[in-house]
N, C-alpha and C positions, 0 to 999 in steps of 0.2 A: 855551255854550262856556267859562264861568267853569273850571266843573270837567276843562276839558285845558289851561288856560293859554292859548287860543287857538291851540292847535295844532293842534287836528282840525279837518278842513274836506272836507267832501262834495267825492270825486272821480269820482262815476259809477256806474254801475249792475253789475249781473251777475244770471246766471241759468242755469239748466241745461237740455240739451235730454236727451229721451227715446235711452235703451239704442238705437244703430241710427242714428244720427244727428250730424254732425258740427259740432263746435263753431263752425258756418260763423254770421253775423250773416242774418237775415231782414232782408225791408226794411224792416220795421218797428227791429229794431233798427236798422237804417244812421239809420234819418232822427231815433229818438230818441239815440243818439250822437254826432250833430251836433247835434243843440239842444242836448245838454250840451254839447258842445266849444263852439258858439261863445258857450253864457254863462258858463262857466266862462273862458273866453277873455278876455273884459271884465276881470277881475278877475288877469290873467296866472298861471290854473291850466292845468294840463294835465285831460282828460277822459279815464276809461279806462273799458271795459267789458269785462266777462271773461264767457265762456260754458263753462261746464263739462258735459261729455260722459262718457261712461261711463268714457273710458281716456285721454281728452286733454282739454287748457283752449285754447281762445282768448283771447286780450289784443289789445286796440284801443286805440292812443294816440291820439290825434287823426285817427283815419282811416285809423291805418297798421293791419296786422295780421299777427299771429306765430301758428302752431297750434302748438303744446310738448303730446307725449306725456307721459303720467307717467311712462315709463322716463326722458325724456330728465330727469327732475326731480332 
């Protein structure tokens, strides 16, 4: 972390699902989104996960979650 000053700091994952399929969290995602939230939590970061889809993104903050079209972007 020398080289960003200590500014950059892992906040979570992302990943894409297949053409047909909507940037919904599996339960596999849910329960690895909570292992990041609550260790990132220890340390008073937020956790996010983002899933990207052929024509929209998911974002997860701490368990909440938004689906944002790319029109809407």
């Amino acid at each position: 972390m020398q080289q960003a000053a200590d500014t950059v700091t892992y906040v979570g994952e992302w990943h894409s699902h297949p053409e047909g399929f909507a940037p919904l969290p599996s339960s596999s995602d849910v329960k690895q989104h909570f292992y990041v939230r609550d260790s990132l939590s220890q340390e008073g970061q937020p956790a996010l996960m983002m899933i990207v889809s052929a024509d929209s993104l998911g974002l997860y903050i701490g368990g909440l979650g938004k689906i944002v079209t790319f029109s809407e972007l």
